[in-house]
N, C-alpha and C positions, 0 to 999 in steps of 0.2 A: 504494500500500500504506500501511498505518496508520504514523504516526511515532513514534503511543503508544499503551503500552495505557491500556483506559478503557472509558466507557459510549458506543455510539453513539448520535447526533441528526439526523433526518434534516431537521431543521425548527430554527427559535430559541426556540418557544415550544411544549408541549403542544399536541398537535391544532394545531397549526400547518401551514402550506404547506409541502410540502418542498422543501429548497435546487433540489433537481432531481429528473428523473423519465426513466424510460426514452423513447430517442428525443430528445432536447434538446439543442443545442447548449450548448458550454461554449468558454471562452477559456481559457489561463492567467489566473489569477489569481481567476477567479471557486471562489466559497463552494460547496463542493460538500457538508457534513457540519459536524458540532461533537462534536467527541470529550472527553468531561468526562474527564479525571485532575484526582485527588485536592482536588475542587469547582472545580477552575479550565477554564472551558467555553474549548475551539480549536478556533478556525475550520479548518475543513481548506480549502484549495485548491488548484486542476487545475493541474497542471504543463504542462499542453498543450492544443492546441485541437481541438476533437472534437466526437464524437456520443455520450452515455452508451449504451452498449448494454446495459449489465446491470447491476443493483444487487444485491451479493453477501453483503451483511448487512440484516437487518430492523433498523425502529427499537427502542434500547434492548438490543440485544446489546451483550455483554461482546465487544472487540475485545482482539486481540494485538498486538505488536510487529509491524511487519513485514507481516500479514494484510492480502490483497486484498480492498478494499472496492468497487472498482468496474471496471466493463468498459467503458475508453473508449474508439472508435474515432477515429484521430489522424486526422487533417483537414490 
């Protein structure tokens, strides 16, 4: 779930690669988003090691506190 509210980034750059994609393995640690508060860009990262099963926001939504950004299945 998001840590902050903000703009989300599914990429580091416009029309960029995204961090990740439905179907993909992730570790803890690894860049899964970048959520801009108040101009300052955070990296989000996986608390755990998984499969992404579902991305729950499009790039560039306005995120909440708290709000589910992603569907990981733990591994």
């Amino acid at each position: 779930s998001a840590p902050l509210v903000g703009t989300f980034y599914e990429s580091s750059t416009p029309g960029g690669k995204a961090y990740v994609s439905v179907g993909q393995s992730v570790s803890a640690g690894d860049t899964l988003c970048i959520v801009e508060a108040m101009k300052i860009m955070n990296e989000i990262e996986s608390d755990v090691n998984g499969v992404i099963k579902e991305i729950l926001v499009d790039n560039e939504d306005f995120i909440e506190y708290g709000q589910d950004l992603f569907v990981i299945e733990k591994r």
